[in-house]
N, C-alpha and C positions, 0 to 999 in steps of 0.2 A: 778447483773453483766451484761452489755449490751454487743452488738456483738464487740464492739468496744475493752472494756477492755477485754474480753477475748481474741482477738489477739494478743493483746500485751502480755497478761500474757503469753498465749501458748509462743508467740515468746521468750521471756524469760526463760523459762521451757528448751524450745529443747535449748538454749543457757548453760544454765547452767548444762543440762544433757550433753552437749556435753565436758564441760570442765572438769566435775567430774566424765563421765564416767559409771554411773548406772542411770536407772530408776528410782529406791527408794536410791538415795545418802539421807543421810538427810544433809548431806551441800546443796542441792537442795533445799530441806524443808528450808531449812535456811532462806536463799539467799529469797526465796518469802514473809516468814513472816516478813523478816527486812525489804524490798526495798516496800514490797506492802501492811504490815499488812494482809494477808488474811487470813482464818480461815484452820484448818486444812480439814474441808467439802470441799471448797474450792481448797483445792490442791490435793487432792483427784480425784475431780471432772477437772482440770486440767491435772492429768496423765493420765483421761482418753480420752479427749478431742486430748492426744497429742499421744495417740496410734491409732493405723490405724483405723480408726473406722469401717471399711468393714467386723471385724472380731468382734465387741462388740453384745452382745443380741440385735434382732431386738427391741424388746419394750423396750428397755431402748434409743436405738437409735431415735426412734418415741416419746419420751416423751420432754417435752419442758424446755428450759432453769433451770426452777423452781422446776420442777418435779425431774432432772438429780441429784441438788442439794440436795434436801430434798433425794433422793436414795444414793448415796454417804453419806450421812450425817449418813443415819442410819448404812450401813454399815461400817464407821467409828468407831460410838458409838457400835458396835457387836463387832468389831475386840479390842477396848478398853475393854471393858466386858469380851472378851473370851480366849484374850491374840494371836487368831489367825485368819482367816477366814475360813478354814477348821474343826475348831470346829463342831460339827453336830448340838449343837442349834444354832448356827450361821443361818443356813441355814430356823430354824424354826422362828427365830426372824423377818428375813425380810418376810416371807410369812405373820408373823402376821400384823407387820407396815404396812407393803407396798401393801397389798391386791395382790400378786402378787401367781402365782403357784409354787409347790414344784421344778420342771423343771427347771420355770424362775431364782427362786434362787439360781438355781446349779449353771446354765450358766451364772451368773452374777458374784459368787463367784470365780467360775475358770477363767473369766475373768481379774475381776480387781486384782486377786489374784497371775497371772501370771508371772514368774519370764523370764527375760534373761538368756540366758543360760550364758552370760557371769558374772551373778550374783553368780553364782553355785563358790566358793571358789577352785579351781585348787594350785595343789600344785607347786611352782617353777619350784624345781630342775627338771631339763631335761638330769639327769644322767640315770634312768631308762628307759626314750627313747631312747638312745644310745646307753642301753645294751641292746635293743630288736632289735635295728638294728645289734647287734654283732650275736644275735643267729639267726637271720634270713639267715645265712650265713651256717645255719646247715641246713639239709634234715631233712624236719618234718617225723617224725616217724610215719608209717603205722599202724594205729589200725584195728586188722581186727575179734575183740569181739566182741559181741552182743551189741547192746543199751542198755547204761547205764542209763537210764530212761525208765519206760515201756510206753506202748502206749499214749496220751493227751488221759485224759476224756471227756476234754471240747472243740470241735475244732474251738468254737469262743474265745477261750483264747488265747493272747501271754505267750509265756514263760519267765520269767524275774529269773535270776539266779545271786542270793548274795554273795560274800565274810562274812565272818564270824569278825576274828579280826580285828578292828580299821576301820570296816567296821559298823559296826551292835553293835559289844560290844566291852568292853576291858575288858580284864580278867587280871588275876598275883598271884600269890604266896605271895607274899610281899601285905602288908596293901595296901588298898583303899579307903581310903574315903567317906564315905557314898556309898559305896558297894550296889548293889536291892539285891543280895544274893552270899550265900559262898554255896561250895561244897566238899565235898575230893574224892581224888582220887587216885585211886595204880594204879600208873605206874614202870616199870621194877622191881616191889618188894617195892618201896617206899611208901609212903603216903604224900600226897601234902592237903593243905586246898587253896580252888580256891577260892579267890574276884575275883565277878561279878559285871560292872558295867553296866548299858543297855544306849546306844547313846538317845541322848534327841529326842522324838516323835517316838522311834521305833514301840511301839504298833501301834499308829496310824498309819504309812507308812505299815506297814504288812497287816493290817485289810482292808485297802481301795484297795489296791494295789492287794490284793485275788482277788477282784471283778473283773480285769480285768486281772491278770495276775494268770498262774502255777504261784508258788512260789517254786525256791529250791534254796536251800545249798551248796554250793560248799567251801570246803573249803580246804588248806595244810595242815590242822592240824588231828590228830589222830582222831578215830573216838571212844571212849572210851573217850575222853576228848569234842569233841566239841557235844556228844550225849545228856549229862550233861547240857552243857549249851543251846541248842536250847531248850531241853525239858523246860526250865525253860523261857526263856525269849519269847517264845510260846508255851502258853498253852493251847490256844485254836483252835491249827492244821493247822495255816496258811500257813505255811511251810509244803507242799504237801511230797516233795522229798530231800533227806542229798548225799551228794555227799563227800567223806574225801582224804586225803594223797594219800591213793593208785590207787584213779580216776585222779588225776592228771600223767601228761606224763613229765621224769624226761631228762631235753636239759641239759646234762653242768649242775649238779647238780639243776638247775633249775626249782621250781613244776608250771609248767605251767596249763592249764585249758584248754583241747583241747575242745570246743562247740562242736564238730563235729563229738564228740563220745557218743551223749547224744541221738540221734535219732530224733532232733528236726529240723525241719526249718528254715533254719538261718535267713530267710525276717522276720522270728517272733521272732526272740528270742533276748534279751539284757542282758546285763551282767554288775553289778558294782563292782567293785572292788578297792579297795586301794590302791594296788598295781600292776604297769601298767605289769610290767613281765609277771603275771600270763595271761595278752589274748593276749601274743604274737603272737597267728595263726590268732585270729581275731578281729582284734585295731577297725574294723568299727562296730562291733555288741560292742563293750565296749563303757562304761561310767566312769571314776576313778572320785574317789570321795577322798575327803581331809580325812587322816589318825586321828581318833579323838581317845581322852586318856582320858580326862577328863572337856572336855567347856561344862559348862551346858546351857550355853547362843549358842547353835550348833543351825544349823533350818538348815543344808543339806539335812535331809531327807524329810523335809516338800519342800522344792524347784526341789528337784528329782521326789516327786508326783506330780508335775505341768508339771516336764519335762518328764517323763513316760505317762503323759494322753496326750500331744501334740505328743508323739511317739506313741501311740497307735492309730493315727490315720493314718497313711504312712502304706502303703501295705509293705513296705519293711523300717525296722528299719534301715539299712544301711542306707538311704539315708539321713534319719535324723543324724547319727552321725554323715557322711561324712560332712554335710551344718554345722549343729550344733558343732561340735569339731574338726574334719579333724587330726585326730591323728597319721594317715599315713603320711602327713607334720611333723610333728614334730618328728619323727621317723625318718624321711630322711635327715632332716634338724641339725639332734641332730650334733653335733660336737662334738669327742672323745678327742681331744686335750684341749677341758677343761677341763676334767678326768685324763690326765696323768699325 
C-alpha cells in the first residue's frame, strides 16, 4: 500500500467514522472492504494510522509501512484466537512473532485496544439526572464518623469503588439461566435460593484492575446477602473492602454513596455505578455504566479497563470525568417536564 493509497483510504476512514459515529463501527469495516476490497490487516492498520499517532508506541511508530502491516496483522490473528486483546497470551503471542519486549506489547495492546469513551454504551433515559438535580436541592447531610475505610496500604494505588447489582452481577430468586452459582439465604425468618449470574469478563476486569486500583464494594444491598455473593464471584480477594445499605446516606428515601465518608482522596478515587442516584454528591468522581441482566455478548467491562488505565494516568480523576462525561451538564440540563 503506497503513501498515496493510504491517504485516501485514511481520508475515507475519518469520512465514514464521522458518519457512523465510532471508531470500531463495523459499517466502517464495511464500507472499506466493499469500496476498496482491503484486508482486515489492513484496516486495522488503518485505525491506527487515523488516531493521533503522538500517542501510539514509539517503535511501532519508527517501523516502516511493511513492518506496521505484518504488526497489525498479527495482532489481528491474536485478537481472532483469543476472542480479545487483553487476553494475557495475547500479549505472549506478539513478543513471540514479533521479536518485540514484554513492555512493547503491553503498550501496543493498550493502544490499539483503546476504546472512545463515547464507545462505553450509556444508558438514555435522563430521568435519574433530574432526580439528582431534585435532591441536590437538599442540604447534604454532615457525617461526622470515623473513616469508613481504614488507612490505603498501598499509596501508589487509586481507589476505584464498584456498585454490586447490574453492575458486577445480577442476582434473583426466580430461575436464571445458566446461573455461575446459587446460594440460600434467611432473611427476616425466610429462606430464599439466590441465582447468580457473573457480567461477562468480570474476573478479568477485577484481577487487572487490583493492580492499579484498592478495590471495594459499595453497595444498597444488605450485607448478609451481598457477603454471599462477592465471596463467590471473588475468590481470590481482589475486592480489598465491602461497603453495604447502612454506609449509604439515606436523602428522600434515597441510598446514596457519599465518597467522602470513606477517608479517601477524591483526586484519586472513582466510582461505577449503574445507577446514577447513588453519587449524587460526586457526579465528577463517577463513571455509570449500562444496567446488565443477562447479554452475554456485554464487553462494558473490558472497555472500562481501557478507560480506568487512561484515568489512572490524570493526577486528578475529576478531570478526566469532567472532559470524558461532563455529568454535571447533564444534571443541569436534565429537564423535569419530561417526567411529569
Amino acid at each position: 500500500m503506497d503513501e498515496d493509497d493510504q491517504e485516501r483510504l485514511a481520508a475515507f476512514f475519518n469520512e465514514s467514522v464521522s458518519h457512523y459515529g465510532s471508531i470500531i463501527s463495523v459499517e466502517v469495516q464495511r464500507d472499506l472492504k466493499a469500496k476498496f476490497g482491503i484486508t482486515d490487516a489492513q484496516i486495522s492498520d488503518l485505525r491506527l494510522i487515523c488516531h493521533n499517532s503522538a500517542q501510539c508506541p514509539l517503535f511501532y511508530r519508527e517501523s516502516d509501512p511493511n513492518r506496521r502491516i505484518e504488526i497489525t496483522s498479527v495482532v489481528a490473528n491474536s485478537q481472532k484466537r483469543f476472542g480479545h486483546l487483553q487476553h494475557p497470551k495475547v500479549s505472549r503471542m506478539l513478543e513471540q512473532n514479533l521479536g518485540i519486549t514484554s513492555q512493547q506489547s503491553i503498550d501496543l495492546i493498550n493502544w490499539m485496544d483503546r476504546p472512545d469513551t463515547r464507545d462505553l454504551l450509556l444508558d438514555p433515559d435522563m430521568e435519574p439526572y433530574y432526580h439528582i438535580q431534585l435532591l441536590w436541592q437538599y442540604q447534604k447531610p454532615v457525617y461526622r464518623g470515623p473513616n469508613k475505610l481504614p488507612p490505603l496500604s498501598d499509596p501508589n494505588k487509586y481507589t476505584l469503588v464498584l456498585d454490586l447489582d447490574e453492575t458486577l452481577v445480577h442476582c434473583g430468586t426466580a430461575q436464571i439461566p445458566n446461573a455461575d452459582t446459587y446460594f440460600s439465604l434467611c432473611f427476616n425468618g425466610a429462606m430464599f435460593q439466590v441465582a447468580v449470574k457473573y457480567r461477562p469478563h468480570l474476573t478479568e476486569f477485577l484481577s487487572s484492575m487490583s493492580k492499579l486500583f484498592e478495590i471495594s464494594v459499595f453497595t444498597a444491598s444488605q450485607k448478609v446477602y451481598a457477603d454471599e455473593v462477592i465471596k463467590r464471584l471473588d475468590p481470590e480477594g481482589y475486592i480489598t473492602h465491602r461497603l453495604y445499605r447502612t454506609d449509604c446516606t439515606n436523602v428522600c428515601q434515597n441510598y446514596i454513596k457519599d465518597l467522602s465518608t470513606l477517608g479517601r482522596d477524591l483526586e484519586h478515587l472513582i466510582f461505577i455505578d449503574n445507577s446514577p442516584q447513588a453519587f449524587t454528591f460526586h457526579v465528577n468522581n463517577s463513571i455509570p455504566i449500562l444496567s446488565w441482566y443477562d447479554d452475554e455478548d456485554d464487553h462494558e467491562l473490558l472497555k472500562m479497563m481501557h478507560i480506568l488505565r487512561q484515568l489512572r494516568e490524570y493526577d486528578d480523576v475529576r478531570d478526566y470525568c469532567k472532559e470524558a462525561f461532563d455529568l454535571e451538564s447533564l444534571v443541569l440540563t436534565a429537564n423535569g417536564d419530561d417526567y411529569c
